[in-house]
C-alpha positions in Angstrom: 15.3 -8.3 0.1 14.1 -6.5 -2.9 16.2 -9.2 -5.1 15.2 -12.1 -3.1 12.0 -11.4 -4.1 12.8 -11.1 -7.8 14.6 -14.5 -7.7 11.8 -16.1 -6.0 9.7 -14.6 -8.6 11.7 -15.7 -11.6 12.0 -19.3 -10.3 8.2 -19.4 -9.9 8.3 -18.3 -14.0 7.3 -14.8 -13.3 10.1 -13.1 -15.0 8.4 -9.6 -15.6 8.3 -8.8 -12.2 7.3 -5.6 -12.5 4.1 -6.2 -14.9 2.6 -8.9 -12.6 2.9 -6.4 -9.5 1.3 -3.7 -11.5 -1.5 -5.7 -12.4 -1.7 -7.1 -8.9 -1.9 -3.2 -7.5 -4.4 -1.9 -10.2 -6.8 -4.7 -9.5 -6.3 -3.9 -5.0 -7.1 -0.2 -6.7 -10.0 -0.8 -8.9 -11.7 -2.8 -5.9 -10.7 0.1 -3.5 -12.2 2.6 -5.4 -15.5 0.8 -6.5 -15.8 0.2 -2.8 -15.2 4.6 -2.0 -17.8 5.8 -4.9 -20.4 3.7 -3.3 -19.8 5.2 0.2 -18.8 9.2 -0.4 -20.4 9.8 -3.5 -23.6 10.9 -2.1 -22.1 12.7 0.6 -20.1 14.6 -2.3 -22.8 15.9 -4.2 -24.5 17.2 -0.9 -21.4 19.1 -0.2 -21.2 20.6 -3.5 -24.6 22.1 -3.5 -23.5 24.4 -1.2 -20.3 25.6 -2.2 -20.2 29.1 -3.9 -18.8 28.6 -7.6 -16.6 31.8 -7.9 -12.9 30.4 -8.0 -10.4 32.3 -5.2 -8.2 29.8 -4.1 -6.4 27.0 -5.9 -4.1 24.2 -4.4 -1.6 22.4 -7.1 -0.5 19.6 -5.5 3.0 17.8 -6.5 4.9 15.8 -4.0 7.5 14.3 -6.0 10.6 14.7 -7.0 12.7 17.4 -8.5 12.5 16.9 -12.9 8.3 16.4 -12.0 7.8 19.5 -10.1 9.9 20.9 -12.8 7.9 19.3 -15.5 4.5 20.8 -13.9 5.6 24.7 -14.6 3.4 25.3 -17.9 0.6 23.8 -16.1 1.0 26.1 -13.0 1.3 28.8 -16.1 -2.0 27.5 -17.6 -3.8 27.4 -14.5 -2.4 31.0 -13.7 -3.4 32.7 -16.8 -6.8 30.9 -16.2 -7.7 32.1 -13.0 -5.7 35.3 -12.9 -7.4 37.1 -10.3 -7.0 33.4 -7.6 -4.5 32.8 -5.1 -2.8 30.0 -6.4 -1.3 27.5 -3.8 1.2 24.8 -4.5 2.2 21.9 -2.1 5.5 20.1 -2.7 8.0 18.5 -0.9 10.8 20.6 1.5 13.4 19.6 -0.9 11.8 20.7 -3.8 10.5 24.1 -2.8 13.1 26.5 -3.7 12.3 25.4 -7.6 9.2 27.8 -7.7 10.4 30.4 -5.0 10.3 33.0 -7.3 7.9 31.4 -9.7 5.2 34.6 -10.3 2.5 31.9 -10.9 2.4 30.9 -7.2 1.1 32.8 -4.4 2.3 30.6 -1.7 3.9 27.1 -1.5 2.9 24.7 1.2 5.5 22.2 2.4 4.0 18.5 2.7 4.3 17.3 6.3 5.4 21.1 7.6 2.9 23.5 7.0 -0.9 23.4 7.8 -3.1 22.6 4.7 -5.8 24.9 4.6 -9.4 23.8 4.1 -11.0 26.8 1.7 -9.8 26.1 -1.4 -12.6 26.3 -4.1 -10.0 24.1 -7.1 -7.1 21.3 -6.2 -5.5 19.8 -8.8 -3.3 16.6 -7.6 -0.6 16.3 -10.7 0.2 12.9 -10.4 -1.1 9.8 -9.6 -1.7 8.4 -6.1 -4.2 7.5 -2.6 -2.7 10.5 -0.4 -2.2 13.1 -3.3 -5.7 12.4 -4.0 -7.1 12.5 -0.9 -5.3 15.5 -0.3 -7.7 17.4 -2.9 -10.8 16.2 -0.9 -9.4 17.7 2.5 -8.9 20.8 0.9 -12.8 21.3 0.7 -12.5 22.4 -2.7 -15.7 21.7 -4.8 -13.6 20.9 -8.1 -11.1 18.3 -7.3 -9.2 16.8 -10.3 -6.6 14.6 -10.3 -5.6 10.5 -12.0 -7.5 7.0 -11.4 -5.7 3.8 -11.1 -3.5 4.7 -8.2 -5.8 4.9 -5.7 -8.4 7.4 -4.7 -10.5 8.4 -7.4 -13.8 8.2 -5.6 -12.4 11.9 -4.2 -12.1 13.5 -7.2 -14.9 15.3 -9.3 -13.0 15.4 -12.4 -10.8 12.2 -13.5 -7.8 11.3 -15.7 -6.9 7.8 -16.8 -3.4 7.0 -15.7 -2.8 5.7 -19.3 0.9 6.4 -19.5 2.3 3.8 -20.4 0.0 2.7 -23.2 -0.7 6.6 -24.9 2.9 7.6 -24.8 3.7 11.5 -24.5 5.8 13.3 -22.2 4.9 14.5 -18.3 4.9 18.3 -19.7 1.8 17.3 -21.5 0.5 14.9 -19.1 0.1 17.6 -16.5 -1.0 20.0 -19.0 -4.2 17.6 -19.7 -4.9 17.5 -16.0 -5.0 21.2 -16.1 -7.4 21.2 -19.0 -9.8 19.5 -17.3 -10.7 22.9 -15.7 -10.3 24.4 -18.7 -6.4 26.5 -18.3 -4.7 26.2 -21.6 -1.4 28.0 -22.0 0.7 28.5 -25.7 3.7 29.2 -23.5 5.1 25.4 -22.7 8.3 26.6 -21.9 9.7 25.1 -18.1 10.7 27.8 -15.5 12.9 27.3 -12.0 13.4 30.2 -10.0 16.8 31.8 -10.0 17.6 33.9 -6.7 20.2 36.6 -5.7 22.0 34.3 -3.6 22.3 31.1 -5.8 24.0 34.1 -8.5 26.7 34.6 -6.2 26.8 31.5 -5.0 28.1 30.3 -8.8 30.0 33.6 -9.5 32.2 32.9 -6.4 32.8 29.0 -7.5 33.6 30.0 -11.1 36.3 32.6 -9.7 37.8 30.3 -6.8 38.4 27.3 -9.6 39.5 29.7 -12.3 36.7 28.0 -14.2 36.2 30.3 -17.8 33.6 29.4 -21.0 33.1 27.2 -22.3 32.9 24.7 -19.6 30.6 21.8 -19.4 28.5 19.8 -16.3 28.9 16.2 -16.1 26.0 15.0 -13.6 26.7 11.4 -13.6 24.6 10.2 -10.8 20.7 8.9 -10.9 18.3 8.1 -7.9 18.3 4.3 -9.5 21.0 2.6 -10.3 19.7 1.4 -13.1 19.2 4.5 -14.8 23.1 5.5 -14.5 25.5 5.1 -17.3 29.3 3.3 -16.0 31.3 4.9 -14.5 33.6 4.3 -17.1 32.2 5.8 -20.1 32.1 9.3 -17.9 35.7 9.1 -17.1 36.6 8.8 -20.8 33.9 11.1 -21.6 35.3 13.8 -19.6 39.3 12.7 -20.7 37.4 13.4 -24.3 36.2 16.9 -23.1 39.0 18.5 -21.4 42.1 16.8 -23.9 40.6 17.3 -27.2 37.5 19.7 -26.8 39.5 21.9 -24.2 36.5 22.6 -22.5 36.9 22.8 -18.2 34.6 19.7 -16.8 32.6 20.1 -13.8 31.8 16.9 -11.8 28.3 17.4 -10.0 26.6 15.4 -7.5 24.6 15.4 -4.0 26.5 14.5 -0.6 25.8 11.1 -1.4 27.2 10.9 -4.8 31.1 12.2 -3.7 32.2 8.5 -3.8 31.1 8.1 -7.5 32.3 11.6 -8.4 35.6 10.5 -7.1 35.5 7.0 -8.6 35.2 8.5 -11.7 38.2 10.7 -11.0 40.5 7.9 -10.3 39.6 6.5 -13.8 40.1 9.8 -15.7 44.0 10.9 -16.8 43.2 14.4 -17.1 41.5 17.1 -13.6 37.9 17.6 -13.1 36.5 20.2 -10.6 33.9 19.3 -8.3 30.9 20.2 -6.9 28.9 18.0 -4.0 26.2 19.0 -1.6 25.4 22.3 -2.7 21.6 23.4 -2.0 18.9 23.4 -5.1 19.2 27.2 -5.5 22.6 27.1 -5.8 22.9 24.1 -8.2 20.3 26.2 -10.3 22.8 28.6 -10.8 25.9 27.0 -11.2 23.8 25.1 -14.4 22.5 28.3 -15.4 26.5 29.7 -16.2 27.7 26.6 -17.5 27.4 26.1 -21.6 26.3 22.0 -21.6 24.8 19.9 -19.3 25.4 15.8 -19.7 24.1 13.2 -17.8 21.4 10.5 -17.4 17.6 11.0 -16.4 17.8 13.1 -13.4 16.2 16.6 -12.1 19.3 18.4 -12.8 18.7 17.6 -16.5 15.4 19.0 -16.5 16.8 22.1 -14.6 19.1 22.7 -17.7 16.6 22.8 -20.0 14.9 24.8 -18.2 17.4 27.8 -17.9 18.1 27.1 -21.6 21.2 25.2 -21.0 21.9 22.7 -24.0 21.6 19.3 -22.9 22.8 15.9 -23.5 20.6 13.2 -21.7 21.7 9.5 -21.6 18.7 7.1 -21.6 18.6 3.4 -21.6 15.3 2.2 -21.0 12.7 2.3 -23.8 10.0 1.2 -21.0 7.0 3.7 -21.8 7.6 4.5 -18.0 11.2 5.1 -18.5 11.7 6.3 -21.4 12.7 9.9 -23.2 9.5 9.7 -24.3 7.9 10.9 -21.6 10.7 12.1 -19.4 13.5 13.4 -21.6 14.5 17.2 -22.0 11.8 19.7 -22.7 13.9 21.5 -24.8 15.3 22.3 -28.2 18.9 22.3 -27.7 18.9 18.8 -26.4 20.1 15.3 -27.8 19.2 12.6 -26.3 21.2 9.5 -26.6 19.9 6.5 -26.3 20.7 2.2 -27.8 17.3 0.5 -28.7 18.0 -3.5 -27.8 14.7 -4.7 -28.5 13.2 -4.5 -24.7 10.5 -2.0 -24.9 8.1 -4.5 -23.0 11.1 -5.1 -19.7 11.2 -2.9 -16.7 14.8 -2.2 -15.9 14.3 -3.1 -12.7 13.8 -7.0 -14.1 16.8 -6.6 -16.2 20.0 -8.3 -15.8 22.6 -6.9 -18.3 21.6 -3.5 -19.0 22.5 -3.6 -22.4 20.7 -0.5 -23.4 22.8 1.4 -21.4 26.7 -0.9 -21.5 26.5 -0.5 -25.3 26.3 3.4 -25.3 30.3 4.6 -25.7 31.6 8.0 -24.5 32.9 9.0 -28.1 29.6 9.4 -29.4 28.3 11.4 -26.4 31.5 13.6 -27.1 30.4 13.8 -30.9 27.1 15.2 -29.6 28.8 17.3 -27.2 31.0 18.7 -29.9 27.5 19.5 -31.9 26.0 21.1 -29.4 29.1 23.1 -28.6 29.6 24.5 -32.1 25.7 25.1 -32.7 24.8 26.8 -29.8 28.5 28.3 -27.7 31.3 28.6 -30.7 29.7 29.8 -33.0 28.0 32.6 -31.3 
């Protein structure tokens, strides 16, 4: 259906698909919005008036996926070391929970849909843009309520932020962070954190054994929620040949339930063994990342998991969308390289492309040049 629509589109000369519908859905927004200051504002600043202004209770709301919750740590840092003496809240996804289990930021996390949202908070910070995430900060009945405009819902919030990405580029670590500042929390620690438990330890102390897997070994991830985001097939199979033949390094082949076909396609194009892992739950996969001494793959949550146990990473981009791009969502992290092929196409949403140059013309031997880099600088040499 999705494609129908884009060849009905491109025959009616609307070839950036993408742009006209963003433009169609900031305008439905604006006209939304216009529409909620006129009618809740004044009930708003009656509320306020009688809300206490000493800050107990905080809700940090993120319901996406798993690289943005990742992404939002320093800000959950900033906002900690602001309000040190609050009970700081987060709401996320089921999924994506067991990221900050053992953050010692959060008080409590509240799963979306599952657990009952209190209605006593006195801040709520939604960290990304949308209708229901900002709403969400209104039916919290906290009297500061911060969060983006453009998506839908600003009339709810008291303090506002510009969904400007794609036209001031700068990475989501930073985005969030300037939501945060709105309040005020600053941190100078903008390092990313996951929680690493007991049981994901020897989780990836029991797989290491039962393969025989030794250092250094190295985690292909080849999968991506969008198709369009995922290098071929191909290139990982020589890629890891490349690893295991001439780097002697033991390959790892990780993906979710979903993703054992491609990990197996891959297989069947590669002359040398992989070991696999599929299916395995977050706190596990944060572990078995954790041991391992490079992480390569396209722009997933995994990759940001890496760099956030200090794991040097290779990250495949093609896109050079602001949206898309490394820019804003590559690895937070020092011991990263990013490779990426620059075809001219900043302006095209990949979802509008059609050959996915940017991503056909990268070739596995200069990944595995990188890989070797990365190796020596940060594994061999030690």
């Amino acid at each position: 259906m999705k494609q129908y629509i884009k060849d009905v589109s491109r025959s009616l000369g609307l070839k950036r698909t993408m742009v006209f519908a963003r433009r169609l859905r900031t305008a439905w927004w604006w006209t939304f919005d216009i529409a909620g200051y006129l009618i809740l504002t004044p009930m708003l600043l009656l509320y306020n008036m009688f809300k206490k202004k000493e800050i107990h209770k905080v809700l940090i709301i993120r319901l996406d996926r798993i690289g943005d919750v990742v992404l939002s740590t320093p800000a959950i840092r900033a906002v900690r070391q602001s309000f040190s003496s609050a009970k700081i809240h987060v709401l996320v996804q089921e999924y994506t929970c067991e990221l900050i289990v053992a953050n010692n930021d959060v008080d409590r996390i509240i799963i979306n849909g599952k657990d009952r949202l209190e209605r006593n908070y006195d801040v709520a910070i939604a960290l990304h843009p949308g209708l229901y995430q900002n709403y969400l900060t209104f039916r919290s009945g906290a009297r500061e309520r911060v969060g983006y405009t453009g998506w839908g819902g600003g009339f709810f919030l008291t303090h506002r932020v510009q969904d400007d990405r794609a036209v001031r580029i700068r990475h989501e670590v930073e985005s969030a962070l300037e939501v945060v500042a709105l309040l005020g929390c600053k941190t100078t620690k903008t390092n990313l954190e996951v929680s690493v438990t007991q049981e994901g330890e020897a989780f990836a102390a029991s797989f290491l054994k039962a393969n025989k897997i030794g250092h250094p070994w190295v985690i292909i991830h080849p999968g991506a929620r969008q198709p369009y985001i995922r290098w071929k097939k191909e290139g990982f199979a020589e890629l890891a040949d490349l690893l295991i033949r001439d780097a002697h390094v033991k390959v790892v082949l990780t993906g979710s339930d979903k993703e054992k076909d491609l990990l197996l396609e891959i297989a069947e194009k590669m002359e040398m063994e992989p070991a696999y892992l599929t299916g395995v739950s977050l706190t596990h996969l944060i572990s078995i990342i954790k041991s391992c001494d490079l992480f390569i793959g396209n722009s997933t949550g995994p990759m940001h998991i890496a760099a956030a146990v200090g794991v040097p990473v290779i990250a495949i981009f093609g896109s050079k969308h602001p949206l898309d791009s490394y820019h804003e969502w590559g690895p937070w992290s020092e011991k990263s390289i990013v490779i990426s092929k620059d075809v001219n196409c900043s302006e095209c949403h990949p979802t509008d492309c059609i050959n996915f140059d940017c991503m056909n013309n990268i070739e596995a031997v200069e990944i595995f040049e990188a890989a070797q880099d990365l190796l020596k600088k940060y594994v061999l040499d030690k």
